[in-house]
N, C-alpha and C positions, 0 to 999 in steps of 0.2 A: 407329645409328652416330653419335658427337657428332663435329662437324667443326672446329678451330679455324684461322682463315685469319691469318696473322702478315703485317701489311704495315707497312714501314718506319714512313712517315707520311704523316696524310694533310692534306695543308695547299691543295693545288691537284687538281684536275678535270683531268690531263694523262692521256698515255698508258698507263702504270702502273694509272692508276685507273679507265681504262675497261678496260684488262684483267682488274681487280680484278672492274668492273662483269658481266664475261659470268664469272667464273666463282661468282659469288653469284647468277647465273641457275641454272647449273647446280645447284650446293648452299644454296639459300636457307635452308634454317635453320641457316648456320652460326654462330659466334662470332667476330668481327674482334677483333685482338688489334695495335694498334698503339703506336709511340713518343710521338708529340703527334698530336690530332686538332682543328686550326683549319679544318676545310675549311668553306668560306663557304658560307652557308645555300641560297643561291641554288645550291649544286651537290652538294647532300645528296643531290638524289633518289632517287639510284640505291642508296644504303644500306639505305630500306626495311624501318625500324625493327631492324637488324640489332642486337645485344646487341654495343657496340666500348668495349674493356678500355684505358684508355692506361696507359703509365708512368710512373714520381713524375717525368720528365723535365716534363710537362706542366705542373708546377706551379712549375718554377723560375724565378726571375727574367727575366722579357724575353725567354720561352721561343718565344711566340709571331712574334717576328720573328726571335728569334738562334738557333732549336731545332738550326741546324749547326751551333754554336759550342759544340754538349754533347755532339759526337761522341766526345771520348774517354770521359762518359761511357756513351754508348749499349750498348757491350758486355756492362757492367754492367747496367741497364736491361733488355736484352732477355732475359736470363739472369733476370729474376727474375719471368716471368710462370711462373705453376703450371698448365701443362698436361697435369697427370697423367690429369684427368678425359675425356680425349679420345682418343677412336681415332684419326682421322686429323687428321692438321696440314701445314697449305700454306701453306709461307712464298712470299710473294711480294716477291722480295728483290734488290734492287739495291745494299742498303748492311750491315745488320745482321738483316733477318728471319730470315735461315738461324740465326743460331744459338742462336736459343731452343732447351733442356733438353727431352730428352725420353726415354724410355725404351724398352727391349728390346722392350714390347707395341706400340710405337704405330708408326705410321708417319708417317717427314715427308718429303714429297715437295717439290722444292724448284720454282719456277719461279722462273729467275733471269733477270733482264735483262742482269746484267752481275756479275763479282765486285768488287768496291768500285774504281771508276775510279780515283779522285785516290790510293788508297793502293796501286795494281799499274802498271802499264802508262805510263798516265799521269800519273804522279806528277811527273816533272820539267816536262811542263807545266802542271799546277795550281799548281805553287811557283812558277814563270815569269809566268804568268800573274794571281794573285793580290800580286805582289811580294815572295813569301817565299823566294827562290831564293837571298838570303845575310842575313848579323845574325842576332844571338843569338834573334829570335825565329823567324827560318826554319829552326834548328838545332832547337829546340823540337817545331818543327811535325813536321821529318823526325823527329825522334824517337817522337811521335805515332803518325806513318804506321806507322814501321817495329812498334810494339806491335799497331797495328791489322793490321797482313800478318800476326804471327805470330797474333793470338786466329781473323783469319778462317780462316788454313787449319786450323788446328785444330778448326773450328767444322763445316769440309767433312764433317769424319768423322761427324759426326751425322746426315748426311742420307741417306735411302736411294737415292732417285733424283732427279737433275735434268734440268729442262726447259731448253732455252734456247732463247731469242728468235730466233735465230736461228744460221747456219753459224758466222757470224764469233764470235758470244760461244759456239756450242761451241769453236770451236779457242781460245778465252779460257780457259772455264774447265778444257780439260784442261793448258794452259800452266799455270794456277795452283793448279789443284786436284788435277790429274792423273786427272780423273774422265771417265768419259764421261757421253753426257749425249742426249738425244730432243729434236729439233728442233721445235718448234709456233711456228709465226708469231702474232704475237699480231694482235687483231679488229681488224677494219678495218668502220667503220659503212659500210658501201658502200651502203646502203638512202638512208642520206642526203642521198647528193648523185645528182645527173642530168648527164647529157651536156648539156654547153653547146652551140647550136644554131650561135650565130652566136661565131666566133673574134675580139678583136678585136688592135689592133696594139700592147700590151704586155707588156712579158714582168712577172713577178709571184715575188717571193719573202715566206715568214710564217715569222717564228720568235719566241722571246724571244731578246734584245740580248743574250749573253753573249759571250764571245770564241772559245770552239773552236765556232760556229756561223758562225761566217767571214762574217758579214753584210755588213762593213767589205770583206771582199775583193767583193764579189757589186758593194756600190757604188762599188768605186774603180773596177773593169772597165767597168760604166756610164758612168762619169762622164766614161773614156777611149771611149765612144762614144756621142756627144751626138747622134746620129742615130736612136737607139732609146730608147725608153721603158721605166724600170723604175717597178715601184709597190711597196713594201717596207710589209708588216703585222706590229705588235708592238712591245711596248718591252722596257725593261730598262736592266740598266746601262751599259751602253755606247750608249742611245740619243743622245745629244748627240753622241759621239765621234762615232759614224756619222754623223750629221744633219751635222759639217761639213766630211764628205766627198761629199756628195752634191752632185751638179750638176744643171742649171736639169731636167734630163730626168728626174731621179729625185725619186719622191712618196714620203715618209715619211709614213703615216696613223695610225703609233700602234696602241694597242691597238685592236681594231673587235671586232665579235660574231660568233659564230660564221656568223649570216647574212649580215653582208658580206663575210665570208672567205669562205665557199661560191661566192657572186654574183661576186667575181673570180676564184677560181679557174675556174668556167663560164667563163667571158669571155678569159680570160690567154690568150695567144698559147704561152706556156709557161711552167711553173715552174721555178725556178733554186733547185735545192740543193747546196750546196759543202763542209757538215760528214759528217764519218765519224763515222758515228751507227751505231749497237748494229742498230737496225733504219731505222727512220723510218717514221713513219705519213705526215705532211703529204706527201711523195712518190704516195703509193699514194693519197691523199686528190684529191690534183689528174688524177688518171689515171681516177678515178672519173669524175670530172665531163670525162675525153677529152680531158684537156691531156696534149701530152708535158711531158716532163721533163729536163733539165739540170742532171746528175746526179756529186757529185767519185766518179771508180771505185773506192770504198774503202767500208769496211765494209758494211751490212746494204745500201745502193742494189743493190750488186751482184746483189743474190739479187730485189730486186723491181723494177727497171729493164731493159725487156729493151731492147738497142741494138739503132736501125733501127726498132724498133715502136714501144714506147713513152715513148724518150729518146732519149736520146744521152749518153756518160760524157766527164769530162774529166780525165786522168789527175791533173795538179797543183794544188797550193793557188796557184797566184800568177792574175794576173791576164791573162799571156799565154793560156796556159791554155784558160782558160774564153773567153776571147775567141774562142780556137780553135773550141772548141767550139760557141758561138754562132753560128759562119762556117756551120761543116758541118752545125748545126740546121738552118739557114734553105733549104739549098738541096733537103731534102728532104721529101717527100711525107706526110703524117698522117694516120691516120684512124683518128677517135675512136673506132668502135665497137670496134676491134682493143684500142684503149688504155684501153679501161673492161675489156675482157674479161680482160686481164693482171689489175686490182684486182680482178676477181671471185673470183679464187683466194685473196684473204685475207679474205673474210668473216666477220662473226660467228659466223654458226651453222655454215661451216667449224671454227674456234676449237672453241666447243663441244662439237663431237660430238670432235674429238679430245684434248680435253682429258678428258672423260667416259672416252673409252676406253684414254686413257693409265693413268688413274683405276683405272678395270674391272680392266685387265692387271695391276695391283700390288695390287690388293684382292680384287678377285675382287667389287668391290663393286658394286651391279645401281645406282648413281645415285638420281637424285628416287624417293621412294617415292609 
């Protein structure tokens, strides 16, 4: 059976692509069929001489840094890989992989992270948030949008089944798609990290600087309690903006490695997350290593935060809020073992074997030979 796996793009080593990585565990000799492939060498490994097809997108001007800026091409683009030679096809699709061309014989089985953010749901705030919310170029852009909503749902009808990352992007894609859809959490390296021994007296948040990661809110609640210590890992665009809002008690560290991000999360008193995320791994990352978590109650936290064991939720984005939240953290009782045990329910080889038998139940297909 020939397998082609369709993933948007691959330019960063995030989430997305260690999902990609466990399911090129399962089906290793398949074919990656992406948009642009810049992903820096230093984080290839997991490819493993895989055979990865890009798109003429790859080769256009300033592709490399602007490759979102070709998004109205991309529809175009991902319609003209030729996957006739293939049985099965897995798009792994947050933006455009779903709707690669495919035929009566084949089957394409979707794992979707989300159906396209910025062009459903959250459209008015990416136009908000970007500055495109009025002018003749914000009119453009909505226009954009609105061709991209109708190619995507049209594109739905080509897939046979969908996975979703979660409860919250099922009830997404049957609002959009009107599909139903099989739930698989996506892998969590849970091998990789250890319970932290000793706790210490900071609380800890890591993300990239963009704005619906609420980072800004995480340090203005800080800032308004100079009595506690935060330590914020990552940058991005908005890192200045945040850096001057932070007070003498909040440490901005920047981008650090994966090893100093592990080494505080073991250590953190607890992690603070405030974005309504599709899923979130770094939640379930810091729960590994027996931190709770301080959690906004909205999207994917909900289904991997249990409150009273391994968190605690804060209903709103502001800063009261979570202050709240911080009050009723502190006055109760934690234990790690309990809070690594919640992370143990999304492991790897969890992932795998469900993702194989989701696999199995639509093919009838026996996996690695």
């Amino acid at each position: 059976m020939k397998i082609a796996i369709i993933h948007d793009w691959l330019t960063v080593y995030a989430g997305a692509e260690k999902t990609l990585e466990q399911i090129l565990a399962v089906y290793p000799h398949a074919d990656i069929f992406t948009i642009v492939d810049f992903l820096p060498e230093k984080d290839r490994g997991f490819l493993k001489g895989h055979k990865i097809t890009t798109s003429m997108i790859q080769k256009l001007p300033f592709a490399k840094s602007k490759y979102r800026h070709y998004l109205p091409l991309m529809p175009l683009a991902i319609e003209q890989f030729d996957l006739s030679g293939y049985d099965l096809v897995i798009s792994s699709s947050h933006a455009v992989a779903k709707g690669v061309i495919t035929g009566p014989d084949q089957r394409h089985l979707c794992l979707c992270y989300s159906p396209i953010r910025y062009a459903w749901d959250l459209q008015h705030q990416y136009l908000r948030e970007s500055g495109l919310g009025y002018g003749l170029k914000g009119w453009l852009v909505r226009y954009m949008l609105h061709k991209i909503r109708v190619w995507d749902m049209r594109t739905a009808n080509g897939v046979d089944e969908f996975i979703a990352i979660s409860e919250f992007i099922a009830r997404r894609i049957w609002k959009v798609y009107r599909r139903k859809s099989t739930v698989i959490y996506p892998p969590v390296d849970i091998q990789a990290f250890e319970i932290g021994e000793h706790k210490e007296d900071f609380y800890l948040t890591a993300s990239r600087m963009v704005p619906y990661k609420k980072i800004d809110l995480i340090v203005e609640a800080f800032a308004a309690m100079p009595d506690k210590k935060l330590i914020v890992i990552g940058t991005g665009p908005d890192f200045d903006k945040i850096k001057a809002k932070a007070g003498a008690n909040v440490t901005l560290m920047g981008y650090q490695t994966f090893e100093v991000l592990r080494n505080h999360m073991q250590r953190a008193r607890a992690f603070v997350f405030a974005a309504e995320e599709d899923f979130g791994i770094a939640p379930l990352e810091a729960q590994a290593c027996g931190t709770p978590v301080i959690a906004l109650a909205k999207g994917g936290a909900l289904e991997t935060v249990v409150d009273g064991v391994s968190g605690v939720f804060f209903d709103t984005q502001n800063i009261e809020s979570l202050r709240d939240a911080i009050r009723r953290f502190e006055i109760l009782s934690w234990n790690a073992v309990k809070i690594r045990d919640n992370a143990i329910r999304f492991g790897s080889q969890r992932f795998q074997k469900e993702f194989q038998d989701f696999v199995q139940k639509n093919l009838n297909y026996e996996g690695k030979k």
